[in-house]
C-alpha positions in Angstrom: -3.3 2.6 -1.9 -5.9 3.2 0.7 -9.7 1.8 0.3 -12.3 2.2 2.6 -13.4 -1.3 2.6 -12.4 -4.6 1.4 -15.2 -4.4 -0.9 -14.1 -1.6 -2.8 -10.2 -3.1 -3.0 -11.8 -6.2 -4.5 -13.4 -3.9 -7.7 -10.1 -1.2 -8.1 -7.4 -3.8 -7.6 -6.2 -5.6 -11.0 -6.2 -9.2 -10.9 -2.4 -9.3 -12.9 -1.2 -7.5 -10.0 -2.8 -9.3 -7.5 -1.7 -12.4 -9.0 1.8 -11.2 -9.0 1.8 -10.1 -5.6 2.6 -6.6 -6.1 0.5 -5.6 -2.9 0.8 -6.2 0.5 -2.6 -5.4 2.4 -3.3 -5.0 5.9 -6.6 -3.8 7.9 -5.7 0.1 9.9 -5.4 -2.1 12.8 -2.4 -4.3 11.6 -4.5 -7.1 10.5 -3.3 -9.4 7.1 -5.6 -9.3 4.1 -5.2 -11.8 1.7 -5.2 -11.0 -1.7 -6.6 -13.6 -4.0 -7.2 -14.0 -7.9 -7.3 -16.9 -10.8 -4.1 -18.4 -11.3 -4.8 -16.9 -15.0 -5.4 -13.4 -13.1 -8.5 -12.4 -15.2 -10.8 -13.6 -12.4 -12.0 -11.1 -9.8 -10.0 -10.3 -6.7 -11.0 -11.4 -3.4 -9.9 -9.6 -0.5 -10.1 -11.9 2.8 -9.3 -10.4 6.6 -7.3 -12.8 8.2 -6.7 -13.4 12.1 -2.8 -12.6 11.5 -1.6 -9.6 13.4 1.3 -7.5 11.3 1.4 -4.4 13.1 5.1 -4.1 13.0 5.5 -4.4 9.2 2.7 -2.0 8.3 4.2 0.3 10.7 7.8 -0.2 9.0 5.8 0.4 5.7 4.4 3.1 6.5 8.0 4.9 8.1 8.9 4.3 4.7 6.3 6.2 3.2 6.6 9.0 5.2 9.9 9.2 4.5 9.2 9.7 1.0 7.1 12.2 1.8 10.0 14.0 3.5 8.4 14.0 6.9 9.9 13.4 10.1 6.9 12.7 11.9 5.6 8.8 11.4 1.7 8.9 11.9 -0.5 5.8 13.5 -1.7 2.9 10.9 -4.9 4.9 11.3 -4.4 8.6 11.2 -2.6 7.8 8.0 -5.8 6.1 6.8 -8.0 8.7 8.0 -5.9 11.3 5.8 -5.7 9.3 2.8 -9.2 8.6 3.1 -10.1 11.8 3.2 -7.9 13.4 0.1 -5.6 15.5 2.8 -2.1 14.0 1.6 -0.4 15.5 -1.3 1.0 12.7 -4.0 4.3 11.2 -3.2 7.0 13.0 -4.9 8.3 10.7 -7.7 11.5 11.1 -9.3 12.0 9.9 -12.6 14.1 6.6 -13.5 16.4 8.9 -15.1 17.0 10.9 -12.2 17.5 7.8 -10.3 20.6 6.6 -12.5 22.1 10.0 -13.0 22.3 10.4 -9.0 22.7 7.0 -8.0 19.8 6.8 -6.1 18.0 3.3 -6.4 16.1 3.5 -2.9 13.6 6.6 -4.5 10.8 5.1 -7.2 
């Protein structure tokens, strides 16, 4: 998920999933964001910019959303964002569970 400011990832992000760290977040330039809720998760999200500097693994994240996209070509942190932002990215294509199982495939979701 892409959001165009920490603002608006604090109202569309659920605090259950926040709370069970099912995101990682990052700034376009590399920078961490910590994700915070109630321990209960049914308090609001907070979405903090921290000093920490994790280019490399949003730029390993984002090879492997490419990937499952079927492209070759891995675009910056914030080309990507600019795209996203701007509705010019297709959906990923999902295959089923099923389809996972019958071909073996446990790496697509």
């Amino acid at each position: 998920m892409v959001f165009d400011s920490l603002q608006v990832a604090e109202e569309r992000l659920e605090p259950a999933d926040v709370a069970s760290s099912a995101y990682a977040a990052y700034t376009a330039d590399g920078r961490v964001v910590d994700l915070l809720t109630s321990e209960e998760a049914n308090g609001p999200v907070v979405a903090l910019r921290t000093e920490a500097d994790d280019r490399r693994e949003l730029e390993r994240r984002l090879a492997h959303y490419w990937d499952r996209h079927g492209s070759r070509t891995v675009l910056s942190p914030e080309e990507t964002v600019r795209l996203l932002l701007a509705g010019e990215l297709p959906p990923l294509r999902r295959r089923s569970w099923l389809a996972r199982i019958l071909h073996h495939d446990a790496s697509a979701a």
